[in-house]
Every structure is written in structure tokens, then in C-alpha cells.
C-alpha positions in Angstrom: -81.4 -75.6 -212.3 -80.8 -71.6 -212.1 -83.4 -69.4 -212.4 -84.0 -65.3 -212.1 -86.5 -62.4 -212.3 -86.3 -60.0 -215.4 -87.5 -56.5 -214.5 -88.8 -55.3 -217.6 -89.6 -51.4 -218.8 -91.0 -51.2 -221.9 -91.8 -48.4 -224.4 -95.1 -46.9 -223.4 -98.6 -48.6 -224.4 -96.4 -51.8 -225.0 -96.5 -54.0 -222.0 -99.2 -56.3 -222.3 -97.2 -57.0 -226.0 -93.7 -57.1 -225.0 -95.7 -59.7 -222.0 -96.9 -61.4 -224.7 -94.2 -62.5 -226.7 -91.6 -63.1 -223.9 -94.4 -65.7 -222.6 -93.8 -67.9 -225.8 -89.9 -68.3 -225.5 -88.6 -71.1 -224.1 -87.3 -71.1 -220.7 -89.5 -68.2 -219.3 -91.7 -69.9 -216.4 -93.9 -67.1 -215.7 -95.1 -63.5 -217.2 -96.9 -61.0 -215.2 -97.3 -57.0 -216.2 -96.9 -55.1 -212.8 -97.4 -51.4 -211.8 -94.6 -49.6 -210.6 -91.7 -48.6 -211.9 -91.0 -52.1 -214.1 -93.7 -52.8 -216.7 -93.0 -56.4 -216.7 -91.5 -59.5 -214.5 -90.4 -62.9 -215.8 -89.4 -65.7 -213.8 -87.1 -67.7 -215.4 -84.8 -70.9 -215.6 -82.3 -72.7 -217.3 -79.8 -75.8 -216.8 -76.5 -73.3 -216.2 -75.9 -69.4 -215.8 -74.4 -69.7 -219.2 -77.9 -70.5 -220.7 -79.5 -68.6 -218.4 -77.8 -65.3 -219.8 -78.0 -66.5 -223.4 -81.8 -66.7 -222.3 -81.4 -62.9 -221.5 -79.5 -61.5 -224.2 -80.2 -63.8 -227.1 -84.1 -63.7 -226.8 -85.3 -61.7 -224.0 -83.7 -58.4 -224.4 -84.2 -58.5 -228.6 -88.2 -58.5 -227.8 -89.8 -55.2 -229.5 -90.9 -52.5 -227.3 -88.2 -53.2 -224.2 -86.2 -49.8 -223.3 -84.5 -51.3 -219.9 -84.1 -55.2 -218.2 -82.7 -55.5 -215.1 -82.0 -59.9 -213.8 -82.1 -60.8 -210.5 -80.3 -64.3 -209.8 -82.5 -66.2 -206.9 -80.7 -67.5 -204.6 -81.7 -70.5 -202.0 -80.3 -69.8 -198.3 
């Protein structure tokens, strides 16, 4: 099992939405809207990187209302 953070910035006014629907898709283990200079953080997790990033691009980033995404691959040391 792989999983990352998405950093999410969103359009203004459209956090708790973009939130919202990103809870719903499959894979996404947690949602939280944050201050700072990311609107929203998703934990996430799949079987492979390869579904992982399929995740991303196929569902995540096609979400109305996101302008930016940054993923962060957690690693166990």
C-alpha cells in the first residue's frame, strides 16, 4: 500500500466544495480544509504508485474549483 498528501489551492470561496467532492472518490482516506497557503489536504492510498497517480490525475485534479495540487509520497524510515 502507497499513500500521499495532496496540497490543494482552490479558486476562491471554493474549498469547503472542492473538500467535498474529493471526500467521495475512492481511495481518498481523509479530507481536511486548512489555512495557509493550501486550501485543502487529502491523505491518500492505493495498491501501486501507478494507481496512486491515476488517483491524482484521473479524479483528483479534474475536481471543479482546483487552480494548483501539489503530492507528497510518504515515506516509512
Amino acid at each position: 500500500m502507497v499513500q500521499a498528501y495532496i496540497l490543494i489551492q482552490t479558486e476562491v470561496g471554493r474549498a469547503r466544495d472542492v473538500a467535498g467532492r474529493i471526500a467521495d472518490l475512492a481511495g481518498v482516506v481523509r479530507v481536511d480544509a486548512v489555512t495557509g497557503p493550501y486550501d485543502v489536504v487529502v491523505l491518500t492510498e492505493a495498491n501501486t504508485v501507478d494507481e496512486l497517480g491515476k488517483l491524482i490525475v484521473s479524479n483528483v485534479q479534474m475536481v471543479p474549483g482546483i487552480t494548483r495540487t501539489l503530492t507528497c509520497s510518504v515515506v516509512r524510515l
